[in-house]
C-alpha positions as CSV (number, residue, x, y, z in Angstrom):
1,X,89.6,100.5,123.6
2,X,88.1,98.5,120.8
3,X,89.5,99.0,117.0
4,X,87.4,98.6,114.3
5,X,89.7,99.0,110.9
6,X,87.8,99.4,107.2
7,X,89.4,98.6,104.0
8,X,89.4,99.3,100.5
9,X,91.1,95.9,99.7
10,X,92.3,92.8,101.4
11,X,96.0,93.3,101.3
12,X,95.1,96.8,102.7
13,X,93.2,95.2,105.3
14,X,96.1,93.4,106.4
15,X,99.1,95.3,106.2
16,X,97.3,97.6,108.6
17,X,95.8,94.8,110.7
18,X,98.9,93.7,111.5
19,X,100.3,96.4,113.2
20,X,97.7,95.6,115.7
21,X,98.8,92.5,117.1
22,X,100.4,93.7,120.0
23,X,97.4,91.9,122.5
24,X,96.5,88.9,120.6
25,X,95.3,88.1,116.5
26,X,93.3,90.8,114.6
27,X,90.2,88.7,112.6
28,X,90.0,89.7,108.7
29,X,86.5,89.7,107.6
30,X,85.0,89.5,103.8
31,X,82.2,88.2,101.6
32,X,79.6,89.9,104.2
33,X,80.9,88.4,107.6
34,X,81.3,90.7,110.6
35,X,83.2,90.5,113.8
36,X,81.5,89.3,116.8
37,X,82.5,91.2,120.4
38,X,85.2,88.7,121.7
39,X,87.5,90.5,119.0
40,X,89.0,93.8,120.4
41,X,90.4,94.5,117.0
42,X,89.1,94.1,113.9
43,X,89.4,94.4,110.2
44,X,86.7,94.7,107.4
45,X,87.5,94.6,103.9
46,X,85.2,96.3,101.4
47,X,86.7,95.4,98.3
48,X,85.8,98.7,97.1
49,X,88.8,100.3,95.4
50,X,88.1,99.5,92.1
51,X,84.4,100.8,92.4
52,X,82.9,104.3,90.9
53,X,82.4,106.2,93.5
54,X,78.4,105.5,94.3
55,X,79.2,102.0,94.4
56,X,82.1,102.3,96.6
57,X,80.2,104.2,99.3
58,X,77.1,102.0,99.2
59,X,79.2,99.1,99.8
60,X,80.9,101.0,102.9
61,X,77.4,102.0,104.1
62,X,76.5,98.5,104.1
63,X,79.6,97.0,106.1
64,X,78.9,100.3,108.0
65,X,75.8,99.3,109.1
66,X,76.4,95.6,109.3
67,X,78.6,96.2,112.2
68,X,76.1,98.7,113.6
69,X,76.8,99.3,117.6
70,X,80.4,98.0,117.3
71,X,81.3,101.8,115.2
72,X,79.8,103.6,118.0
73,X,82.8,103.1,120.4
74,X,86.2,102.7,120.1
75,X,88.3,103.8,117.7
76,X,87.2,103.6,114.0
77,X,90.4,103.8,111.3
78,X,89.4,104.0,107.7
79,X,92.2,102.0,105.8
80,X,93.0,104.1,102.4
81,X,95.8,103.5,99.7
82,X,99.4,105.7,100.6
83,X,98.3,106.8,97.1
84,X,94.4,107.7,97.3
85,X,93.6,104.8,94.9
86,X,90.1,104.7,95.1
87,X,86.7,106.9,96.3
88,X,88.3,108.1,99.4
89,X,86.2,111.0,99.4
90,X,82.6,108.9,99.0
91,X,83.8,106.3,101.7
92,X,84.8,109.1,104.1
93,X,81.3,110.6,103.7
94,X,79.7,107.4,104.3
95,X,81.7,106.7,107.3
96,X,81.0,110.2,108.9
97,X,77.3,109.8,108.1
98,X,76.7,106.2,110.0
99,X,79.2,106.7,112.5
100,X,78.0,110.0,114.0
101,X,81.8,110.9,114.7
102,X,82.2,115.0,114.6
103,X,85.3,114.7,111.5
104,X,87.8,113.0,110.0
105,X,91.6,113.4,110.1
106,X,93.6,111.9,107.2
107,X,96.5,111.7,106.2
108,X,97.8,108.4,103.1
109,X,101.5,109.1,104.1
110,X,103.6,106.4,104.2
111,X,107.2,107.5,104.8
112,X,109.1,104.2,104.9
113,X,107.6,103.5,101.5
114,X,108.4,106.7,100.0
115,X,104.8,108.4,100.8
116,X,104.7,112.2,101.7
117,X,102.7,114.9,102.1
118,X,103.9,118.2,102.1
119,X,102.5,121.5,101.2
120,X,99.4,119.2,100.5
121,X,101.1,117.7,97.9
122,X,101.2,113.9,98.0
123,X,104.8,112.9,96.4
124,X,105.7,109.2,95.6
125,X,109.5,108.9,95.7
126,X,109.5,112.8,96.2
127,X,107.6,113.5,92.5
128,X,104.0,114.1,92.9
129,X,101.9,111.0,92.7
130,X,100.3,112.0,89.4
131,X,103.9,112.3,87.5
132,X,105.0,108.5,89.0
133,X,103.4,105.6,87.6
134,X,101.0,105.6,90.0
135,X,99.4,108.1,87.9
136,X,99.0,105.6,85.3
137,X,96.9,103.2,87.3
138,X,93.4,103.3,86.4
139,X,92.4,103.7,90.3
140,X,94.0,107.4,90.8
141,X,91.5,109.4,90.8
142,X,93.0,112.8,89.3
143,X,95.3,114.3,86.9
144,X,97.0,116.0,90.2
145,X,98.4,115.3,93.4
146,X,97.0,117.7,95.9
147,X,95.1,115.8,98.9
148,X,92.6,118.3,99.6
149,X,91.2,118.6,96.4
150,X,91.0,114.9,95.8
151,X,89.3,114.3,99.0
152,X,86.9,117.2,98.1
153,X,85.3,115.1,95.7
154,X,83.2,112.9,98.6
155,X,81.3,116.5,99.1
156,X,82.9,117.7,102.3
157,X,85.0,120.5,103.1
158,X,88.5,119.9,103.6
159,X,90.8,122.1,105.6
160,X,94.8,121.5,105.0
161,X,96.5,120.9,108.4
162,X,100.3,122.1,107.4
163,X,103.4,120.7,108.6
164,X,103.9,123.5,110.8
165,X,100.7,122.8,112.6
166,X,102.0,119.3,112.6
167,X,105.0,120.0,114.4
168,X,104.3,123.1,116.1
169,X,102.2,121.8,118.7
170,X,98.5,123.2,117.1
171,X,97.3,120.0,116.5
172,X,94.9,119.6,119.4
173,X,93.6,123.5,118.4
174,X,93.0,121.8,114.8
175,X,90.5,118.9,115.7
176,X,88.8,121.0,118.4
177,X,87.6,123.3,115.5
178,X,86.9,120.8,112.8
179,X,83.0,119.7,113.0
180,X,81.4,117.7,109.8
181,X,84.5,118.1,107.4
182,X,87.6,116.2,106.8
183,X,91.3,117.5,108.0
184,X,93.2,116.8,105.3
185,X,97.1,116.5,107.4
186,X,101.0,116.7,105.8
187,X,103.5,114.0,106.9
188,X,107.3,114.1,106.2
189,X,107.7,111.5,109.0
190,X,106.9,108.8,110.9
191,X,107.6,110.9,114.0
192,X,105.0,113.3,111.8
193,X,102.3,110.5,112.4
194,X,103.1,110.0,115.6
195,X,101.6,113.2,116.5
196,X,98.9,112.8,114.7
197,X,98.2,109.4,115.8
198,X,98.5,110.4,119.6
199,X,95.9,113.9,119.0
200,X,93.6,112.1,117.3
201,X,93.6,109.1,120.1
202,X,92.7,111.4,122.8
203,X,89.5,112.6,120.9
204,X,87.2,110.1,120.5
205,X,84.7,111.7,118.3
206,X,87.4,111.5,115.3
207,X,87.1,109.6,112.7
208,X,90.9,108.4,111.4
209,X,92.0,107.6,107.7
210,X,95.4,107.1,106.5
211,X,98.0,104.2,104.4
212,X,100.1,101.5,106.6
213,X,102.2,104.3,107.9
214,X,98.8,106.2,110.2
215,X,98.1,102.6,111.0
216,X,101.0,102.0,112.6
217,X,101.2,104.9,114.3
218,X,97.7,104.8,115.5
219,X,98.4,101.1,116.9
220,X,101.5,102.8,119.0
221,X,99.1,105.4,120.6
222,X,96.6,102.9,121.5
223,X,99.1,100.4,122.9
224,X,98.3,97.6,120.5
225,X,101.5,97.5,118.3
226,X,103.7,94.2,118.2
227,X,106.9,93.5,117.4
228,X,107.8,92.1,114.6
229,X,106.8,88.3,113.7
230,X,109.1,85.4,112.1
231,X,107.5,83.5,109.2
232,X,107.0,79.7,109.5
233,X,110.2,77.3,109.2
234,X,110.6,75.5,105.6
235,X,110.9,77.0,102.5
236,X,108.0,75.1,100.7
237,X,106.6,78.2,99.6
238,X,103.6,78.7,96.8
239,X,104.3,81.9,95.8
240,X,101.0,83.7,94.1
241,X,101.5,86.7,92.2
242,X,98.7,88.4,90.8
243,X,99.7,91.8,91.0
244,X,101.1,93.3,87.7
245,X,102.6,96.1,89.1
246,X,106.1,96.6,88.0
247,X,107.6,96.7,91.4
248,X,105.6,93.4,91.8
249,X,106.9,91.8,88.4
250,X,110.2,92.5,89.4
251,X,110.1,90.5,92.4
252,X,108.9,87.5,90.5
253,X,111.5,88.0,87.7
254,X,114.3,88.1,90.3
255,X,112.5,84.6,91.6
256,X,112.6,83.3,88.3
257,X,116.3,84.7,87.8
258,X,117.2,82.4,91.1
259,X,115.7,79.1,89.1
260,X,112.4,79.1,91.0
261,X,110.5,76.5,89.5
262,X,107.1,78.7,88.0
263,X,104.5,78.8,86.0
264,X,102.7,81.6,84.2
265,X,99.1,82.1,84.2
266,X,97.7,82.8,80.9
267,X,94.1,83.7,79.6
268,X,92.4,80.9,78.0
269,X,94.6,78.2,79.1
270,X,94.8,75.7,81.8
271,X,98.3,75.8,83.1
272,X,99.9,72.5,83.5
273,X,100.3,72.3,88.0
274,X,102.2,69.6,88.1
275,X,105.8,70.9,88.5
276,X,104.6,73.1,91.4
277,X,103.6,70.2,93.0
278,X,106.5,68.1,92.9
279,X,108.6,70.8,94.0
280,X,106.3,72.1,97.2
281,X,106.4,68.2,98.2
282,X,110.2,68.0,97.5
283,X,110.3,70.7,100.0
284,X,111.1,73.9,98.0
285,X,109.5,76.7,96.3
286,X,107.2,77.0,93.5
287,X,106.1,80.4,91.8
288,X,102.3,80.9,90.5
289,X,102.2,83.7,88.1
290,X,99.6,86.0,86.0
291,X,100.0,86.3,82.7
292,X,100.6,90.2,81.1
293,X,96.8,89.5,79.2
294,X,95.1,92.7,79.2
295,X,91.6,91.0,81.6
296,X,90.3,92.7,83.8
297,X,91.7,92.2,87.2
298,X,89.0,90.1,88.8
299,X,89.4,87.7,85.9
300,X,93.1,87.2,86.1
301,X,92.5,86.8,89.9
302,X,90.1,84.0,89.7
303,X,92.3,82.4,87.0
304,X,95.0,82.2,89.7
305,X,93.4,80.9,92.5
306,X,92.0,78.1,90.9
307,X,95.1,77.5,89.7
308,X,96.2,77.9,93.1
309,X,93.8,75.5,94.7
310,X,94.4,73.1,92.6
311,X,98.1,73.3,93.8
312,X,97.0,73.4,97.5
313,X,94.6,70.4,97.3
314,X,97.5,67.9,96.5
315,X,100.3,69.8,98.5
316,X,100.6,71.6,101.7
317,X,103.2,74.1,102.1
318,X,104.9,75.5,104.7
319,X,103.6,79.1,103.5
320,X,101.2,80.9,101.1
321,X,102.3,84.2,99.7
322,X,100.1,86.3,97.6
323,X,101.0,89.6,95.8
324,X,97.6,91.5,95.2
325,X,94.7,92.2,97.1
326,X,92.2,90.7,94.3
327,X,94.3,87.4,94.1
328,X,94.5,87.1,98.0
329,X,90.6,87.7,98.3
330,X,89.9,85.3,95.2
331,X,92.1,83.0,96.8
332,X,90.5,82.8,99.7
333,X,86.9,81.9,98.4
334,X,88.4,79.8,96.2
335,X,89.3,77.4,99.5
336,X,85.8,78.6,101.7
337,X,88.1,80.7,103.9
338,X,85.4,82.3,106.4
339,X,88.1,84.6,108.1
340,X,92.0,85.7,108.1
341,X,93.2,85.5,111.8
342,X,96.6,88.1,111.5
343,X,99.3,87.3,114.3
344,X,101.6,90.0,112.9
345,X,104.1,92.0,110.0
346,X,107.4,90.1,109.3
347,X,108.3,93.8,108.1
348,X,107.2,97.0,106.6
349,X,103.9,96.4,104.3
350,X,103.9,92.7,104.7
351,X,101.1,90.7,106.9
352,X,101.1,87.0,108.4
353,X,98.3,85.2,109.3
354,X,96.4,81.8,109.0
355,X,93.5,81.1,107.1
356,X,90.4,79.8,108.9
357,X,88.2,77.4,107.3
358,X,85.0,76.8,109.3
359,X,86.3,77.4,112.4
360,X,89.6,75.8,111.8
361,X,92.8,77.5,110.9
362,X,94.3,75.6,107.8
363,X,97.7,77.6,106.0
364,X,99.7,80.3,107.1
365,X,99.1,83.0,104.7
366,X,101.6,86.3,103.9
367,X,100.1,88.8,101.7
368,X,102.1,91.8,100.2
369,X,100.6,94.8,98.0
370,X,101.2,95.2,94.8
371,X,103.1,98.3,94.4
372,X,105.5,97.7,97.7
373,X,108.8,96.0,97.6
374,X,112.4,95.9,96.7
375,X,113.1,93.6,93.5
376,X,114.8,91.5,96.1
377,X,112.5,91.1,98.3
378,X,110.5,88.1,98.0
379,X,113.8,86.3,97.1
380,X,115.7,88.0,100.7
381,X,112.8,86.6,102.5
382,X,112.9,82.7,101.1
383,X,116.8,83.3,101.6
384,X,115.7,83.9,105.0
385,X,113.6,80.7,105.5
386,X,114.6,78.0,107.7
């Protein structure tokens, strides 16, 4: 069965591509390029996240329509944030309009991350999204944390499926009598999305929505997970970090900590490259970083990756890693990147891939989300690099 995935963002895009790469790559599309048939799975980012709402679901209709026949079969997941970042609501309509499919079943849990939903209640770290810092990010969409009435806002009804239905073996009862609304599901587990994954698999006429954690579930019923995938030997890294999260700037203070060589990104300024490029041809590391200047995000992402380039056009490393969907998407126009070709997830909410330049993969690429991530992790992983 052909997958077709839709994302809100490009690190969305391939955190959940990844966990398809059981049968082969998963192609990334952007920038208004669609899959052709020879790819069974499939990925299209939107870049819509940031958007009001009536932006965000005319750029979904587009892509929507775009792909045309290619939605009419298979399975069709909509890719959303673990924390409804975003105009789920509005994209969900859109989808459910082109598509033709009878309803949607969501659910943004993420349980390995912290995600849940219980009692309809989404909970980051167990505290309702709206009380974490999530709450704080100009892309949550309410002063609460209850799914239903969140996803009410596209201007569909919403019917909770509780954990008890969940578990209790009603699930198949609950999409039978769902027709033009959205089913709004709790998770506690992954052996929660499991069941969901697996009911919504054997009804084709359902539309699927959900974080990392529904992806890789869905991927399991469908037969298309992988196991996990090494990264490349050598530990040349560029290291990109646009994200300003604070679990994200942790990360890169813990690289700085360790004596990465770095250099900080600032507004107005051209940053001097130079050490970054002795140290990636030297062979190690080298740590690109945004500045705490209060631009707009699509300006601090531009800033980086022509930074970046710059980097890349007088050394090759053994790996890219960006932090940020908006940096890994301006990165990628920045080097006329006409695809992502995924070939799996070193672990949880991290994606490896190569970028293809007209036809012709170029760099091995890992992309991590902002918000996801021990302090230690970017560090654990160079640790880990032959």
């Amino acid at each position: 069965m052909p997958a077709t995935i839709i994302a809100d963002d490009l690190t969305g895009a391939c955190d959940a591509g990844a966990l398809f790469c059981g049968r082969g790559r998963v192609g990334v599309f952007f920038d208004d390029r669609a899959p052709g048939p020879e790819w069974e799975v499939a990925v299209v980012d939107s870049e819509s996240r940031a958007l009001p709402a009536a932006e965000a679901a005319r750029a979904v209709s587009e892509i929507a329509q775009r792909l045309g026949p290619r939605l009419r079969r298979g399975l069709v997941f909509k890719k959303i944030d673990s924390t409804l970042r975003g105009a789920v609501g509005a994209e969900l309509d859109v989808l459910l309009n082109v598509t033709g499919r009878r309803a949607a079943l969501v659910c943004p849990a993420f349980p390995a991350q912290g995600r849940t939903v219980v009692d309809g209640i989404l909970r980051v770290g167990g505290v309702p999204a709206h009380e974490s810092p999530i709450g704080r990010d100009p892309d949550y969409p309410t002063p609460f944390s209850d799914v239903a009435d969140i996803l009410r806002r596209g201007g569909r009804p919403v019917r909770r499926v509780a954990l008890r239905e969940v578990r209790g073996g009603a699930l198949p009862h609950a999409l039978e009598g769902a027709t033009g609304g959205v089913l709004a599901a709790d998770a506690e587990t992954d052996a929660d999305l499991d069941a969901l994954a697996a009911a919504a698999a054997a009804d084709a006429s359902m539309l699927l929505a959900g974080s990392a954690g529904l992806a890789r579930a869905t991927a399991a019923a469908l037969a298309y997970a992988g196991g996990t995938v090494p990264l490349p030997e050598g530990r040349a890294w560029l290291i990109v970090a646009g994200s300003r999260h604070p679990a994200s700037r942790s990360q890169t203070q813990a690289l700085r900590a360790a004596g990465m060589t770095s250099v900080i990104v600032e507004s107005g300024a051209t940053p001097d490259v130079a050490p970054l490029i002795a140290a990636l041809r030297s062979g190690g590391p080298a740590l690109l970083e945004s500045g705490d200047t209060p631009d707009d995000r699509s300006a601090v992402a531009a800033r980086l990756a022509r930074s970046a380039a710059t980097v890349l056009s007088a050394a090759r490393p053994d790996l890219v890693a960006v932090t940020g969907g908006d940096t890994a998407r301006a990165l990628l126009r920045a080097l006329g990147a006409t695809r992502l070709e995924l070939v799996g997830a070193p672990s949880s909410g991290l994606a490896l891939g190569d970028i293809v330049v007209n036809g012709m993969s170029t760099l091995p690429l890992l992309t991590k989300a902002g918000g996801f991530g021990a302090p230690d992790l970017l560090l654990a992983l160079l640790k880990g690099a032959r």
